[in-house]
N, C-alpha and C positions, 0 to 999 in steps of 0.2 A: 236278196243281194247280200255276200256275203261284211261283214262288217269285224274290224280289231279296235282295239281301244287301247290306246296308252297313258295312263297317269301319269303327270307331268308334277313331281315334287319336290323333285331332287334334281343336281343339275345333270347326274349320271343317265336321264331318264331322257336328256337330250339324244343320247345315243342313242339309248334302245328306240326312240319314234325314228330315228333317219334309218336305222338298221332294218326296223319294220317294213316302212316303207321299200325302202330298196329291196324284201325280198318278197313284194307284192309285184314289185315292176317287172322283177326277173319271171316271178310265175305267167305275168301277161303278156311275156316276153317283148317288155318296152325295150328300144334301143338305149345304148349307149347314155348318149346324150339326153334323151327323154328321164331315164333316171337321174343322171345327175342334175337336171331339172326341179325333179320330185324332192331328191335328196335335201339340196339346198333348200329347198323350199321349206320342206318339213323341219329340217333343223333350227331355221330362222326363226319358223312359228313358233317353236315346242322351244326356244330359247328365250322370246318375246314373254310365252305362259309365266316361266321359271321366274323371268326377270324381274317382271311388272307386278303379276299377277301371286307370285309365290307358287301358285298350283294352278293346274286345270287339266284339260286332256284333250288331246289327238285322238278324231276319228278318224280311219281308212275305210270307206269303203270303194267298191270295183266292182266291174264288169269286166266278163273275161270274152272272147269271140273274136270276129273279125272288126267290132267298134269296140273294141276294150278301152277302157280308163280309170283311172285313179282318182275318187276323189279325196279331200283333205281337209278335216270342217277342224275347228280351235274353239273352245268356250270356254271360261274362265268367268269368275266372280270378285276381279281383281277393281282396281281404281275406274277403269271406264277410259276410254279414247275421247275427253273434251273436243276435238276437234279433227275431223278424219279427215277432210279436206287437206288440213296443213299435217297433219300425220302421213299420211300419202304425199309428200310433195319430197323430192330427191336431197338431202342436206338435211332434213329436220331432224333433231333427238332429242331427247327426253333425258336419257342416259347417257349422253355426253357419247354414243357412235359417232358412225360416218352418216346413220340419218340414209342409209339406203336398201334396211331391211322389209317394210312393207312394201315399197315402191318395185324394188327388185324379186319379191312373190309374184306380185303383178306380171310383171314383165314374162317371168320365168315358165308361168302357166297358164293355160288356155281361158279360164275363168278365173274370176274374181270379185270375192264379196264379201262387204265387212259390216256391222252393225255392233253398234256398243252403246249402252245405256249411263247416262252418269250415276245409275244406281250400284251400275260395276259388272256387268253382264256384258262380255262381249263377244261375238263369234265372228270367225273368220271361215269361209268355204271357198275352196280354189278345184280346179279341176285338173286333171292334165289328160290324151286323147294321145291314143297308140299311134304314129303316125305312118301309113302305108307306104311305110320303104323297106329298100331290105337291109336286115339285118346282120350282122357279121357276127 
């Protein structure tokens, strides 16, 4: 399974993970909308790394064929998510957001999964799944 990895250190590194991403989607010729899916997605996370965590990294990996998809794993060794329950709930921040970055990952892509240690380990795995239309 092919696999990229982005080091998340800097906030310019935001970029280079949504950019990655997005030219994983185009290889698996995800539509339109499915990218910009991914896109968001990715930059959220790889924003969250920066934010919280100072560092961590973005994996991509995928499958390519007639089930292609993208997945998106985050791990970091930052402070730890005390409470994912109320961390996933639409309005909550930490950082004084809008409180609707985790929750709108969810939303945005097929799977969704989070575990964090209050030791400071935390990963995030989202999927997203080519979807059988056509493409323009």
């Amino acid at each position: 399974m092919p696999e990229r990895v982005i080091e998340i250190a800097d906030e310019i590194d935001i970029g280079r993970a949504r950019r990655a991403a997005m030219a994983v989607c185009l290889d698996l010729k995800f539509g339109k909308i499915e990218t910009a899916c991914v896109a968001t997605s990715v930059a959220e996370l790889a924003r969250n790394l920066w934010q919280h965590a100072q560092q961590g990294r973005v994996t991509l990996r995928w499958e390519a064929g007639d089930a292609a998809w993208l997945e998106v794993q985050t791990d970091d060794l930052g402070p730890g998510i005390i409470d994912i329950e109320l961390a996933m709930q639409d309005g909550y921040s930490t950082a004084g957001g809008l409180g609707s970055g985790l929750p709108g990952v969810k939303r945005l892509m097929d799977t969704f999964e989070i575990t964090s240690t209050l030791s400071g380990a935390t990963r995030i795995i989202a999927r997203k799944w080519a979807k059988a239309t056509v493409r323009h």
